[in-house]
C-alpha positions as CSV (number, residue, x, y, z in Angstrom):
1,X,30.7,-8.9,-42.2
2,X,28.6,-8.1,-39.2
3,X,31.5,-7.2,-37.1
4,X,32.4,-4.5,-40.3
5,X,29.2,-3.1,-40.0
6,X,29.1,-2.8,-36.5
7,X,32.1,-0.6,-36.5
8,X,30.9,1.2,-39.2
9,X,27.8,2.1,-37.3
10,X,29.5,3.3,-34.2
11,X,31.9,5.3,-35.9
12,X,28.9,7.3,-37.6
13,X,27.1,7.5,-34.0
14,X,30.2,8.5,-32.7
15,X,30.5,11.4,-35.8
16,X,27.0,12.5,-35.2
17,X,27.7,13.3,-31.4
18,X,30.3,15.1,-32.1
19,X,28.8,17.0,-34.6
20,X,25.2,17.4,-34.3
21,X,24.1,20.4,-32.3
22,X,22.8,19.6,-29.3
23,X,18.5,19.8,-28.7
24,X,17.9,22.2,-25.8
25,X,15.2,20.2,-23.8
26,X,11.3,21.5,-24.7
27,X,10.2,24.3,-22.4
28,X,6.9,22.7,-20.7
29,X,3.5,23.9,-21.5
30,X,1.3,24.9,-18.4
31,X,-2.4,25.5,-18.5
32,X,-3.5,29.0,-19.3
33,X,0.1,29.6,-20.6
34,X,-0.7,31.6,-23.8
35,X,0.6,29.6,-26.9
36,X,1.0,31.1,-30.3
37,X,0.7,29.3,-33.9
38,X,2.2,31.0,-36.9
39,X,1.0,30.0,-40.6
40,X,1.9,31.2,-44.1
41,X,-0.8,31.6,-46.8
42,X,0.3,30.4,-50.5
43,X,-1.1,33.2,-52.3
44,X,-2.3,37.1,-51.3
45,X,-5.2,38.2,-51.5
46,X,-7.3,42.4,-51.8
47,X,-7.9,42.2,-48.3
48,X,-6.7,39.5,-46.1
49,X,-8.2,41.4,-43.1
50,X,-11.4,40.9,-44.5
51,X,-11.7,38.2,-47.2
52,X,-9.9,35.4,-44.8
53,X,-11.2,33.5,-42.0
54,X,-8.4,31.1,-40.3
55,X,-9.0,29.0,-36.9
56,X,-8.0,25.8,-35.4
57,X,-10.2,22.9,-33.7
58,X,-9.0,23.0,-30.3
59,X,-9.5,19.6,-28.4
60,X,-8.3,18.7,-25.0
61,X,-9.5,17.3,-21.5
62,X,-13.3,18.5,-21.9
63,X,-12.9,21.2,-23.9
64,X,-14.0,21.1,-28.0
65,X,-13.8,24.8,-29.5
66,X,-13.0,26.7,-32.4
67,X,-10.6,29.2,-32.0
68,X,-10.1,31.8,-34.3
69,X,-6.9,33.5,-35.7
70,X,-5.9,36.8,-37.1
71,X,-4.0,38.2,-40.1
72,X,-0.4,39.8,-39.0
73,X,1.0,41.1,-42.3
74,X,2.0,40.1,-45.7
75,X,0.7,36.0,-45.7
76,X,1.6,35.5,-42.1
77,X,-1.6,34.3,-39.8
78,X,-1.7,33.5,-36.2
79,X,-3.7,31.9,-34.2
80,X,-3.3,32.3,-30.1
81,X,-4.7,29.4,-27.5
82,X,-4.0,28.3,-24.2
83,X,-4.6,24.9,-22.3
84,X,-7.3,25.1,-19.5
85,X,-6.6,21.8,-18.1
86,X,-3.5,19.3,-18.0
87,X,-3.6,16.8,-20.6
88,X,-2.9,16.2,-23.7
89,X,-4.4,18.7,-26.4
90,X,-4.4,18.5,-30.1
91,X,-5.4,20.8,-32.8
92,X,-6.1,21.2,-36.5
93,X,-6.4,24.3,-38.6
94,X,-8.6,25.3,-41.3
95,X,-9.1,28.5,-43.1
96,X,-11.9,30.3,-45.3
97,X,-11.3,30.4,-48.3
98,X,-9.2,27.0,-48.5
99,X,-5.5,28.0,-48.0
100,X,-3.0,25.0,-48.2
101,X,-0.8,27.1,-46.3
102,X,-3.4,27.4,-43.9
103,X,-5.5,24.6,-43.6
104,X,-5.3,21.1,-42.5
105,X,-2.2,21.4,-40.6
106,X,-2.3,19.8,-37.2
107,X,-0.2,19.2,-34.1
108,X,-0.4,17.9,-30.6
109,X,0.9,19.0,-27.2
110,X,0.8,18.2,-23.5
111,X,0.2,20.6,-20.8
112,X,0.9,20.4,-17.1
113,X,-0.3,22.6,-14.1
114,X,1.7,25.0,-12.1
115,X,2.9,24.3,-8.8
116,X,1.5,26.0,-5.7
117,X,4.5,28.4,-5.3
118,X,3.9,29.3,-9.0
119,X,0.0,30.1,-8.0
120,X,0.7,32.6,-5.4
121,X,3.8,34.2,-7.4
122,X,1.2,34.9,-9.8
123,X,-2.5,33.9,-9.0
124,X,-3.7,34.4,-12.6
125,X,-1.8,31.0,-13.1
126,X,-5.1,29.8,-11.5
127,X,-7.1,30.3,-14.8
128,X,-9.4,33.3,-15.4
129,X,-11.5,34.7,-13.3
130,X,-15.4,34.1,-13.0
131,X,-18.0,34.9,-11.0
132,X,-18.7,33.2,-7.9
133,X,-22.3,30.4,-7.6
134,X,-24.3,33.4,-6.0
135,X,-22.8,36.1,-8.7
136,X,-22.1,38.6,-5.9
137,X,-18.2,38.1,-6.5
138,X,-15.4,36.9,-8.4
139,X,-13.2,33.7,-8.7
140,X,-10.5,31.5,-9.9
141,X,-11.8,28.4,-11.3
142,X,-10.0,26.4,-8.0
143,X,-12.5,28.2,-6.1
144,X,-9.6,30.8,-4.8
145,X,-11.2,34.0,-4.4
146,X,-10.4,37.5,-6.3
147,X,-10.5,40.9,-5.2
148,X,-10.2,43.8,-7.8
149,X,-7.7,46.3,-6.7
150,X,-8.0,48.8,-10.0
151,X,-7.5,52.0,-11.7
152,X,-8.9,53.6,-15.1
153,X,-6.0,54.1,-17.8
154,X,-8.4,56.1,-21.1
155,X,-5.5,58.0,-22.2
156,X,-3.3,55.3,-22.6
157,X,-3.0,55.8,-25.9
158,X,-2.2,58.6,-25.7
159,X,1.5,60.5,-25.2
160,X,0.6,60.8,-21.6
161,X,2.1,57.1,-20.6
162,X,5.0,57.5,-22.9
163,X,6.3,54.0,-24.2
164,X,10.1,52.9,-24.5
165,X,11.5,50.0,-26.1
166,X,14.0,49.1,-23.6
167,X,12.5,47.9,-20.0
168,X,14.7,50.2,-17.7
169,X,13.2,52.0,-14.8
170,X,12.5,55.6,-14.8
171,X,11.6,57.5,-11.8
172,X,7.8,58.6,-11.8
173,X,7.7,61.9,-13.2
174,X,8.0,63.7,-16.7
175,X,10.2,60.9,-18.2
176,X,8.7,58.1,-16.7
177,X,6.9,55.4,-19.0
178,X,4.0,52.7,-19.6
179,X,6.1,50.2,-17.8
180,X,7.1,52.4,-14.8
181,X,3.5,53.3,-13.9
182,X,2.7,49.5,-14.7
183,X,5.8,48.8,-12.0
184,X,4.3,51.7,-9.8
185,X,0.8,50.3,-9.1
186,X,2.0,47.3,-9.2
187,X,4.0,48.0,-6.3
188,X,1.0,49.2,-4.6
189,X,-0.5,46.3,-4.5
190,X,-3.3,46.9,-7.9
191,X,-3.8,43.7,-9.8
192,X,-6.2,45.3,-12.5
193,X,-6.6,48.2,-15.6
194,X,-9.0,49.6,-17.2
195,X,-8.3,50.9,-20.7
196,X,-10.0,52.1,-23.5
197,X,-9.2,49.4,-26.6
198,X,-9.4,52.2,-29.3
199,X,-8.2,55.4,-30.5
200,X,-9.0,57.6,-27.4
201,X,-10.4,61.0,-27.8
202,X,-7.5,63.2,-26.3
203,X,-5.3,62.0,-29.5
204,X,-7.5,65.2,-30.7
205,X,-6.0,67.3,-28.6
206,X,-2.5,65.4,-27.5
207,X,0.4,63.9,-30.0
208,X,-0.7,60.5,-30.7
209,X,1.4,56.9,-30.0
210,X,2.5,57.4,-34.0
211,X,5.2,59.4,-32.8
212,X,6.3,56.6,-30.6
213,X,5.6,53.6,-33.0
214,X,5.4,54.8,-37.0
215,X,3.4,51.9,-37.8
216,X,0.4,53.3,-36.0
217,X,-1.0,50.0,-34.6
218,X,-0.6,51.2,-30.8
219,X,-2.6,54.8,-32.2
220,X,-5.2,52.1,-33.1
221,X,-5.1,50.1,-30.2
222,X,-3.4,50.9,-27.2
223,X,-3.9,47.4,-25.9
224,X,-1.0,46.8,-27.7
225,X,1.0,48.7,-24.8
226,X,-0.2,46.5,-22.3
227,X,0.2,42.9,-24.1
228,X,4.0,44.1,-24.8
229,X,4.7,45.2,-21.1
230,X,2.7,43.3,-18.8
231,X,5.5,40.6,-19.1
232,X,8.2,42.1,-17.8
233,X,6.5,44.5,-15.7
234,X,3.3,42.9,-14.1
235,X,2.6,39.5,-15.5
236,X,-0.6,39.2,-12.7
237,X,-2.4,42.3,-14.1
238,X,-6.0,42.1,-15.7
239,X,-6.5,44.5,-18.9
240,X,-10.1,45.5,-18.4
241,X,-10.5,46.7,-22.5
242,X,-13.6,49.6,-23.0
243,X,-14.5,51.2,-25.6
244,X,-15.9,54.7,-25.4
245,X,-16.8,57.0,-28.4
246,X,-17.0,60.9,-28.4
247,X,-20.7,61.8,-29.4
């Protein structure tokens, strides 16, 4: 009877190797490695811009905040953290109103640091910058210094950086692109930007990033330029956001 069974096991086992698709091993998780969690509300609401709060209880190696979330559409609800330390780092949502879709979910993850060699390919895997004991300059939190290198983007969101999908290189000139000034300064050794984070005042005068992107949120904000091409352009560059209003 036992032997039976034992066959019959193996044989399944055997069936299931063969047939199961096979689980890509987990991509680790380093500290101050942006991760992104996605939930779906049950029900809509007038104004889920306004009339919903969502967050999660971040815990981890001494740290205990709350970090907040943000409506993306429809009932979909992200909330975007990172790990400061390695460890082990758990979380649990909650939302306001009370959302089953939203609240009391939890998880758990564990994060690692970077090597050395991944530090000086990009020193912003050293965690973000601060200011140094005396305040006179600025820091990673190792202790590695940082020295701004920057320039002043305010009419980003404008047609003057144009923006393409695809992530070719164009030669700096007329047809060249957000990415391929991004690649340019880059090259010349910058490591910051500073750009307005609203609609800037040339749109008045200048067709705005609608043209570009129909759904307007880059007219809004043209952070959104930056976020969607500092990865494959310059993943070591600081967005400095301002905002600045025409009086």
């Amino acid at each position: 009877m036992l032997d039976r069974w034992l066959k019959h096991a193996s044989l399944a086992l055997v069936i299931f190797l063969l047939f199961c698709p096979s689980v890509a091993a987990a991509k680790p998780i380093h500290v101050w490695e942006k991760q992104e969690l996605t939930f779906t509300a049950t029900r809509d609401v007038a104004n889920p811009y306004t009339d919903v709060t969502v967050w999660v209880d971040l815990n981890g190696p001494g740290f205990h905040k709350r970090v907040y979330g943000f409506w993306d559409g429809g009932r979909t609800y992200r909330v975007r953290l990172l790990a400061t330390g390695p460890g082990k780092w758990t979380w649990r949502s909650g939302s306001t109103p009370v959302n089953i879709g939203l609240a009391g979910k939890s998880g758990s993850f564990t994060a690692i640091d970077w090597t050395e060699a991944d530090k000086q390919a990009n020193p912003l895997r050293r965690g973000m910058i601060q200011s140094t004991p005396n305040r006179h300059a600025l820091q990673f939190p190792d202790g590695t210094p940082f020295f701004i290198v920057g320039d002043t983007w305010y009419a980003a969101g404008t047609n003057r950086f144009r923006w393409y999908d695809d992530d070719r290189q164009r030669a700096i000139g007329p047809d060249a692109g957000f990415k391929d000034y991004l690649r340019y300064r880059k090259a010349q050794g910058y490591n910051w930007i500073s750009i307005i984070a609203a609609r800037h005042v040339d749109c008045h005068s200048l067709p705005c990033t609608r043209q570009q992107h129909p759904i307007g949120i880059r007219e809004i904000c043209p952070l959104v330029f930056v976020i969607d091409a500092l990865p494959c352009c310059a993943p070591e560059f600081i967005v400095l956001p301002a905002a600045i209003y025409p009086t």
